[in-house]
ZABA-148981 format. One record per residue (C-alpha): x negated, y, z; residue number from 1. Coordinates in Angstrom, 2 decimals. Example, Ala and Ser with C-alpha at 12.3 -4.5 7.8 and 13.67 -1.06 7.14 Angstrom:
residues 2
{xx=-12.30 | yy=-4.50 | zz=7.80 | pos=1}
{xx=-13.67 | yy=-1.06 | zz=7.14 | pos=2}
//
This chain:
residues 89
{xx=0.00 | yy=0.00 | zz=0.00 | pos=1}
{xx=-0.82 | yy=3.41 | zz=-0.84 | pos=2}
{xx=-0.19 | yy=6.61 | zz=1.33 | pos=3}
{xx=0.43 | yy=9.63 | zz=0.00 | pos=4}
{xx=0.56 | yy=12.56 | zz=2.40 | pos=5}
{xx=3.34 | yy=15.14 | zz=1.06 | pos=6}
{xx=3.51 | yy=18.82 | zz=2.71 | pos=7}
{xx=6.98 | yy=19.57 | zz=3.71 | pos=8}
{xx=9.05 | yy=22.68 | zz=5.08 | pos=9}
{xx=12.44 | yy=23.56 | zz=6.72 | pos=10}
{xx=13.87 | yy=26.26 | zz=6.62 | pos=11}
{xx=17.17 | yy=26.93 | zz=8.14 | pos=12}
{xx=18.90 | yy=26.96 | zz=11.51 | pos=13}
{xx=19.14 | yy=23.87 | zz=14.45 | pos=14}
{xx=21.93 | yy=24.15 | zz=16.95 | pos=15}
{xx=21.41 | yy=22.73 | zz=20.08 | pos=16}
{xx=23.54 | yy=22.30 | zz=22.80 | pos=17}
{xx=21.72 | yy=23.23 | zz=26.67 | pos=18}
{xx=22.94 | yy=23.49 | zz=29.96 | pos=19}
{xx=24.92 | yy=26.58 | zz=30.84 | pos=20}
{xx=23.58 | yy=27.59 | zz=34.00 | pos=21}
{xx=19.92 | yy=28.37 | zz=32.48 | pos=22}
{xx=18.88 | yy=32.23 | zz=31.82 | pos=23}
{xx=18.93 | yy=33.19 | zz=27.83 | pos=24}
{xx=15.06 | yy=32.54 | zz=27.75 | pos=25}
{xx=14.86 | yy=29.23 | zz=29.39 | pos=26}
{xx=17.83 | yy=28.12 | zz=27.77 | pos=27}
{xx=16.27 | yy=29.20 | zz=23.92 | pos=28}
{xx=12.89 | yy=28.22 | zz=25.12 | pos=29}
{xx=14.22 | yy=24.52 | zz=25.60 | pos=30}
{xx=16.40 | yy=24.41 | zz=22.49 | pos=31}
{xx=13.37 | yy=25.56 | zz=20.67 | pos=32}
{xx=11.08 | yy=22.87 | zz=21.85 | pos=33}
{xx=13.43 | yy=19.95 | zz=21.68 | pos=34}
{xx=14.53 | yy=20.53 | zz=17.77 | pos=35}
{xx=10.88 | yy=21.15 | zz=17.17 | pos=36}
{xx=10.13 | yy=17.79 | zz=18.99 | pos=37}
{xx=13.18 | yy=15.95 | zz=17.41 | pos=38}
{xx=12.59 | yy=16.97 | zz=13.95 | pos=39}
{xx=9.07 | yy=15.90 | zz=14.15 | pos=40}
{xx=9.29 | yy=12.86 | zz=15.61 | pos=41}
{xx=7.74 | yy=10.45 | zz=13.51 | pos=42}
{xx=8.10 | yy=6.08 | zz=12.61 | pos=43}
{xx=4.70 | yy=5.21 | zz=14.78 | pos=44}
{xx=5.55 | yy=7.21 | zz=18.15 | pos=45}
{xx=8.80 | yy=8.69 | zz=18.09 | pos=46}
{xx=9.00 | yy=9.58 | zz=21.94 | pos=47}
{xx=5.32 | yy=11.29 | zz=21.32 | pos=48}
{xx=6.38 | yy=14.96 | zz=19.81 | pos=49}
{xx=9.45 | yy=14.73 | zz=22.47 | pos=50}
{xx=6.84 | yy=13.83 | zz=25.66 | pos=51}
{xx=4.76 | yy=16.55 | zz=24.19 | pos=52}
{xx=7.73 | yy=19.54 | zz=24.00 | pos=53}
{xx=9.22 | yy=18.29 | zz=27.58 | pos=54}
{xx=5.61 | yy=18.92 | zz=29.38 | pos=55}
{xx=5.40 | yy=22.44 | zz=27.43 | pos=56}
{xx=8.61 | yy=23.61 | zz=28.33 | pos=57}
{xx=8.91 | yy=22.29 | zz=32.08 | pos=58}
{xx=5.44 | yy=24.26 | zz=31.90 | pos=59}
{xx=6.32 | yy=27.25 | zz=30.67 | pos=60}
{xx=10.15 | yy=27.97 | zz=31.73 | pos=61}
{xx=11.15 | yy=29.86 | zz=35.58 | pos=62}
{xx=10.92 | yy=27.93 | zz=38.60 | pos=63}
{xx=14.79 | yy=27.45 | zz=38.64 | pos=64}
{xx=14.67 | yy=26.00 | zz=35.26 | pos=65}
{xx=12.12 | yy=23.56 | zz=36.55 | pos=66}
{xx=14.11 | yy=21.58 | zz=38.91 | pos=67}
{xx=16.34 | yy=20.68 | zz=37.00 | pos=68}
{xx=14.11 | yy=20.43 | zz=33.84 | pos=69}
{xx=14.14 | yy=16.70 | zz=33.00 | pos=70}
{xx=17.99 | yy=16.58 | zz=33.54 | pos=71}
{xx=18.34 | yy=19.38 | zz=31.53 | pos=72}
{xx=16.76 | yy=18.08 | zz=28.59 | pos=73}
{xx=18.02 | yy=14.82 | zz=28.77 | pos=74}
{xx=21.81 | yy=16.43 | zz=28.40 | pos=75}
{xx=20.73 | yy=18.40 | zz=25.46 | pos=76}
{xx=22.39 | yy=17.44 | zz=21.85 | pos=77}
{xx=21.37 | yy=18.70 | zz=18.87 | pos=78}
{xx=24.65 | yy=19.79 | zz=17.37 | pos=79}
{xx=24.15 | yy=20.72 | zz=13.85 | pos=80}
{xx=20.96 | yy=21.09 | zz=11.03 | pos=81}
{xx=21.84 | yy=23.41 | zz=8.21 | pos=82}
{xx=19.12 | yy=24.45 | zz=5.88 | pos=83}
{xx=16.93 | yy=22.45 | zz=3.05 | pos=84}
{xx=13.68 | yy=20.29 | zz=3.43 | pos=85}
{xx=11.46 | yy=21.40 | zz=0.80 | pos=86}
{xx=7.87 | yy=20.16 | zz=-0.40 | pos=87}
{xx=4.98 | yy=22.66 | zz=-0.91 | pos=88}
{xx=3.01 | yy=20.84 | zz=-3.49 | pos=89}
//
């Protein structure tokens, strides 16, 4: 088998939905980094890009976001993808 690596970009918008109770940045700071994770997640480690985004953002969002961080994104749901995949070759 041959691999052939092919450059790819989205553009568009990913709806996610978060807990209520977080502040506007903590709440778009952990939608952010779980559709980045999800959309990445690849065939050999999918949980990899997900592990990854969970430690940045229970690194990065307030102390009350924190506590609750690993329940928080494990209610998350990515509600809708609208946009286009396109290569850039």
């Amino acid at each position: 088998m041959a691999q052939v690596d092919v450059s790819v970009q989205f553009s568009g918008t990913v709806s996610v939905q978060v807990p209520d109770r977080l502040s506007p940045s903590d709440a778009t700071l952990l939608a952010t980094k779980l559709a980045l994770a999800r959309i990445v997640a690849t065939c050999e480690n999918p949980d990899a890009p997900e592990d990854d985004a969970f430690t940045d953002y229970s690194e990065k969002c307030s102390h009350q976001a924190w506590r609750t961080s690993e329940a928080d994104w494990d209610r998350c749901e990515v509600s809708g993808v609208s946009g286009q995949w396109t290569t850039t070759t």
